[in-house]
C-alpha positions, -999 to 999 in steps of 0.1 A, spaced: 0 0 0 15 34 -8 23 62 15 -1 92 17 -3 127 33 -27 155 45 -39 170 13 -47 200 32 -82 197 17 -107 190 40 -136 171 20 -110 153 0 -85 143 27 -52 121 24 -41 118 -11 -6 97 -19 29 111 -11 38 120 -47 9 138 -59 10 178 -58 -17 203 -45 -21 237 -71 -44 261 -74 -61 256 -105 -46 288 -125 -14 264 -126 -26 242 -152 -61 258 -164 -67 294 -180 -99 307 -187 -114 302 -233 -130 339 -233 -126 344 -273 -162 359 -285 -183 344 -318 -187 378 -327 -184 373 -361 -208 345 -362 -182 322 -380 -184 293 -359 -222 281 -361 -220 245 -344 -235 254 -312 -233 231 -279 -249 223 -248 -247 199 -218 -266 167 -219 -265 141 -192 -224 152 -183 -218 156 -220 -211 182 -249 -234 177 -279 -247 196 -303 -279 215 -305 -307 205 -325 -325 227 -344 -304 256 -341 -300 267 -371 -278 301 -374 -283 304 -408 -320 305 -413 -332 323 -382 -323 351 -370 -325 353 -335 -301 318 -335 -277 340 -354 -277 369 -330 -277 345 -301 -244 324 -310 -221 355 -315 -223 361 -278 -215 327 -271 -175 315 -264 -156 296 -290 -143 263 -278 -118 233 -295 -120 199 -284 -107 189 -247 -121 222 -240 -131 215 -200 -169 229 -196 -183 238 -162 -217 248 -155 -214 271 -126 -247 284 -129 -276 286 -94 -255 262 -72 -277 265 -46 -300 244 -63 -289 208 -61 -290 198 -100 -291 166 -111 -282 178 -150 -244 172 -141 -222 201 -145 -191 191 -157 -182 176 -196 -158 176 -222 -163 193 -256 -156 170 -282 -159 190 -317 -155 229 -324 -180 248 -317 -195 275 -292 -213 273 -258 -231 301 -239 -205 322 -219 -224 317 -194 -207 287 -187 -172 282 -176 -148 268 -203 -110 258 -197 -80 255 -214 -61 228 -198 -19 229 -202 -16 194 -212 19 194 -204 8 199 -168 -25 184 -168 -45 157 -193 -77 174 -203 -91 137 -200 -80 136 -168 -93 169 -156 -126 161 -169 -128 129 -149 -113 151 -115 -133 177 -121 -166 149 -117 -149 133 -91 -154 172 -71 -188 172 -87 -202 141 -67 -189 159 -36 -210 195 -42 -171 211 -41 -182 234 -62 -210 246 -45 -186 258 -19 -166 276 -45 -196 296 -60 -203 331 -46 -231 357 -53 -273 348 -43 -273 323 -64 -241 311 -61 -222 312 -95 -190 300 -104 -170 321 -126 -130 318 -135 -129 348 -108 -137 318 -79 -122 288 -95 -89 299 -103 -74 297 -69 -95 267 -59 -68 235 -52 -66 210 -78 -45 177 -78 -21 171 -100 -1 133 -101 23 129 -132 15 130 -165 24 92 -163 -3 81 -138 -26 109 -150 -32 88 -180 -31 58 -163 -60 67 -147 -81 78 -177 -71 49 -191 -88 28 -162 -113 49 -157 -129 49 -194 -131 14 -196 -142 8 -159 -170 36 -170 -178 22 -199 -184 -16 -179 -208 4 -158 -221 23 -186 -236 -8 -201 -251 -24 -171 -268 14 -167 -282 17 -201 -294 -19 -200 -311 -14 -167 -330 22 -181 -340 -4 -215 -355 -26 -192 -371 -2 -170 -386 16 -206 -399 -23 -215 -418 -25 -181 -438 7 -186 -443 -2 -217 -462 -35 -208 -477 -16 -179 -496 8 -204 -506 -21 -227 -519 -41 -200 -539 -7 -189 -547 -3 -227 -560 -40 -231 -578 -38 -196 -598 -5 -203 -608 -14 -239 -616 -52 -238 -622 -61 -200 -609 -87 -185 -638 -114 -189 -615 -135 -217 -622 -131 -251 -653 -111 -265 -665 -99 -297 -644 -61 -305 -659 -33 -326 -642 0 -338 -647 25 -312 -651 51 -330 -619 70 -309 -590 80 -327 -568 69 -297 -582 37 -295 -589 11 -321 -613 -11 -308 -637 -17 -270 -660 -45 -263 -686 -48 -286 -716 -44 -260 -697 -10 -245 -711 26 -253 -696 55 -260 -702 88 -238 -690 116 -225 -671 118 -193 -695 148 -180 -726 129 -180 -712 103 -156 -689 125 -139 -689 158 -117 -659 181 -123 -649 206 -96 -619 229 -112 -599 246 -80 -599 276 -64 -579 310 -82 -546 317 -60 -557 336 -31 -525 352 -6 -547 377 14 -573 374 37 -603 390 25 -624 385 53 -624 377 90 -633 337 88 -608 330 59 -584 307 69 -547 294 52 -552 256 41 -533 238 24 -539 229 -13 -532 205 -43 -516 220 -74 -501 207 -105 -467 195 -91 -486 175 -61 -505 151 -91 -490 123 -112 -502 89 -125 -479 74 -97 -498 88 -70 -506 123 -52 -484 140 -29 -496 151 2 -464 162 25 -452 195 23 -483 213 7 -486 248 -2 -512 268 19 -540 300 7 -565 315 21 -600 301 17 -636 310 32 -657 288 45 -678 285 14 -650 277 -5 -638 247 21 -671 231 8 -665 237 -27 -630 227 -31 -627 199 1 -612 167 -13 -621 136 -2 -607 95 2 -617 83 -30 -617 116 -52 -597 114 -84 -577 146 -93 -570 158 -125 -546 183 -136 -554 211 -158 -526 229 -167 -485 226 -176 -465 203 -187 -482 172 -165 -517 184 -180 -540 150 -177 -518 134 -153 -546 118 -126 -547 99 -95 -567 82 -70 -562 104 -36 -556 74 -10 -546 95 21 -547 129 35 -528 141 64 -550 171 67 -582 188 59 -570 196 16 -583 216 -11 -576 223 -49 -560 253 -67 -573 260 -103 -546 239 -120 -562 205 -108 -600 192 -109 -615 170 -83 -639 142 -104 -666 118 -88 -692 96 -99 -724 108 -102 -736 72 -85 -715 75 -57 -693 46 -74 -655 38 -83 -633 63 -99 -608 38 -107 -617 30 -138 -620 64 -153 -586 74 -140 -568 42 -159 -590 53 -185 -576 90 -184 -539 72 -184 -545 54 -212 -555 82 -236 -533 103 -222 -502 85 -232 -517 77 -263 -510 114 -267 -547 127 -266 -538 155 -248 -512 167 -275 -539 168 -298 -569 184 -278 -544 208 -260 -534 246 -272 -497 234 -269 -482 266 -286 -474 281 -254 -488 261 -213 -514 230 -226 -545 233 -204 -569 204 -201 -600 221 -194 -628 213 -175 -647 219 -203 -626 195 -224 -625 168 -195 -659 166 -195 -660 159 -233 -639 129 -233 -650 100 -248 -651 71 -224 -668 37 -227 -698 30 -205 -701 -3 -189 -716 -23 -159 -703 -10 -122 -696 -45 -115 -674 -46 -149 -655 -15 -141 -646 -30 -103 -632 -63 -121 -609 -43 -141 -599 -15 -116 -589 -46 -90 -570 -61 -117 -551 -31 -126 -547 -21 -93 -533 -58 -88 -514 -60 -120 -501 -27 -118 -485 -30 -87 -469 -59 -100 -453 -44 -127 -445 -9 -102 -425 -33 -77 -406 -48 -105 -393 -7 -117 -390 2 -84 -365 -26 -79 -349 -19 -115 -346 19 -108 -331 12 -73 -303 -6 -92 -294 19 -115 -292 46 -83 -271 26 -74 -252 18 -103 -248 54 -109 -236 61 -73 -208 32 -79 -196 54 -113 -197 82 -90 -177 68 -60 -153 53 -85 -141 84 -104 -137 102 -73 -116 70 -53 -90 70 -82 -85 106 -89 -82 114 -54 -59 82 -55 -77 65 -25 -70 39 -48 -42 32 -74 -43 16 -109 -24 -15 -107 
């Protein structure tokens, strides 16, 4: 085992005997060299710790790309790329990433020139992730929302081994990544397959039933080809009341208003409603009647980027109520609302709501257009069969991707921990 000594870094701690501690102006200068002439039109952005392209950005046939790209910062390849942008917010986007091809990045960004007789840009990539999966740089940014510029970095400490080991290292370390890389992307394709069969066993379920097989006929519904042939087609607001939520309200208007907390948007997803942490308004007591939700309700929302997402609310932990960008929806009988919500799911990801929406600038699902989606009336008996069996199915299938998804945390924790234990040198290439 090799000797090592106080790196004189707290969060990074012993590194070995041999290896040197600089600030980072010793082997890394600041790329500041303007587009100004508009020259250089390959523009590039970050994407999942990587330097690719844009799509569609096109300098030559719009103008506003053209003005936009001769503010942005030249870069060659092994240019070192740092996103120092609102590190008080814990992004998961990855912030650090080689650039690969010519091109030009927003100078917003931080872009470094590595000496490569001093340091491998390879190599400084790969250190640079290794401080990444510590939040060092969020101790390094300064300003409200804690940016990183060259002003910061440059006399931040940076380790340097030879130029020997430094390549040893990347050398490891890109085929160690690239192991782990494979088991990663295998685990996301199978993760992809289970939804998959999770929305065609929610497709099969809510057009044919689950009674074996039964004579089909065309339903008449652009998303959906065929239903049981002794199902009707209706209209969700005959069967259904819709309640759209209450309009922001941040004063108290009168005496016997009180703050409660609410469901919006963000708290409503196929998965399941949130419930902890909820954002509170003022309501009267007229409105606590009107916008109450209850065990058994099914939410809907109406507006952004989750527009149709629906759920079953299971459990409150206290009295709730709805703001305008979610609808509470319940049976006119007093029955289920299961089946209507796997219902909703299905068309949704069959893209209805692309189609029904306004998408040009925030898609909003209506009350209006809720209650004029087409849904299949059948028996309350039939609609209990299938709601179990989803219910039952589903978590089946919701287990499995849990289980999946908890392996590729993990996997990507391992990458993580493994960058940062070799180019710290807690542990040497052999």
């Amino acid at each position: 085992m090799r000797e090592m000594k106080n790196s004189g870094i707290e969060w990074i701690g012993d590194i070995p005997n041999d290896w040197e501690v600089y600030p980072a102006r010793y082997a890394l200068s600041e790329i500041k060299t303007k587009n100004s002439l508009g020259e250089v039109k390959n523009a590039l952005q970050f994407k999942f710790g990587t330097i690719v392209s844009k799509l569609n950005f096109d300098a030559d046939s719009e103008e506003y790309v053209a003005d936009t790209i001769t503010n942005y910062t030249i870069v060659d390849p092994r240019t070192i790329i740092i996103n120092g942008l609102n590190l008080n917010y814990d992004l998961k986007s990855l912030r650090v990433g080689m650039v690969k091809e010519k091109g030009v990045i927003t100078s917003a960004y931080l872009a470094l020139k590595p000496d490569e007789d001093i340091i491998d840009a390879e190599f400084a990539t790969y250190l640079f992730k290794g401080y990444e999966s510590k939040m060092a740089f969020h101790n390094m940014g300064a300003g409200i929302r804690l940016t990183l510029g060259f002003k910061e970095f440059k006399n931040q400490p940076i380790l340097l081994p030879s130029k020997k080991e430094q390549l040893k290292i990347v050398c490891f370390l890109d085929r160690k990544c690239a192991e782990i890389d494979a088991v990663i992307e295998k685990t996301k394709a199978t993760i992809e397959e289970y939804k998959k069969l999770k929305q065609s066993v929610i497709t099969e379920a809510v057009t044919k039933g689950i009674r074996g097989d039964r004579p089909m006929k065309d339903s008449g519904i652009e998303w959906i080809t065929e239903i049981a042939e002794d199902w009707k087609i209706s209209r969700v607001g005959l069967h259904y009341n819709i309640i759209l939520g209450k309009m922001l309200c941040d004063k108290q208007r009168k005496d016997d208003y009180t703050l409660e907390e609410y469901l919006c948007a963000a708290n409503v997803h196929f998965d399941g409603v949130e419930i902890t942490d909820l954002k509170k308004m003022w309501f009267s007591p007229i409105e606590k009647e009107t916008y109450a939700v209850k065990i058994g309700d099914l939410v809907v929302v109406e507006g952004g980027a989750g527009a149709g997402g629906s759920s079953i609310v299971y459990q409150l932990n206290n009295p709730t109520y709805v703001q305008n960008s979610v609808m509470i929806v319940r049976n006119k009988t007093n029955s289920d609302n299961r089946y209507l919500r796997y219902w909703i799911e299905c068309l949704v990801k069959k893209g209805y709501i692309s189609v029904v929406c306004n998408k040009a600038t925030i898609p909003h699902f209506t009350k209006d257009k809720l209650a004029s989606m087409p849904v299949p009336v059948l028996s309350t008996t039939e609609q209990l069969e299938i709601a179990d069996y989803l219910d039952s199915k589903c978590a089946e299938i919701d287990t499995l991707i849990a289980k999946k998804t908890s392996l590729l945390e993990e996997m990507e924790n391992y990458k993580k921990s493994v960058i940062y234990e070799y180019v710290t040198g807690k542990k040497e290439v052999m």
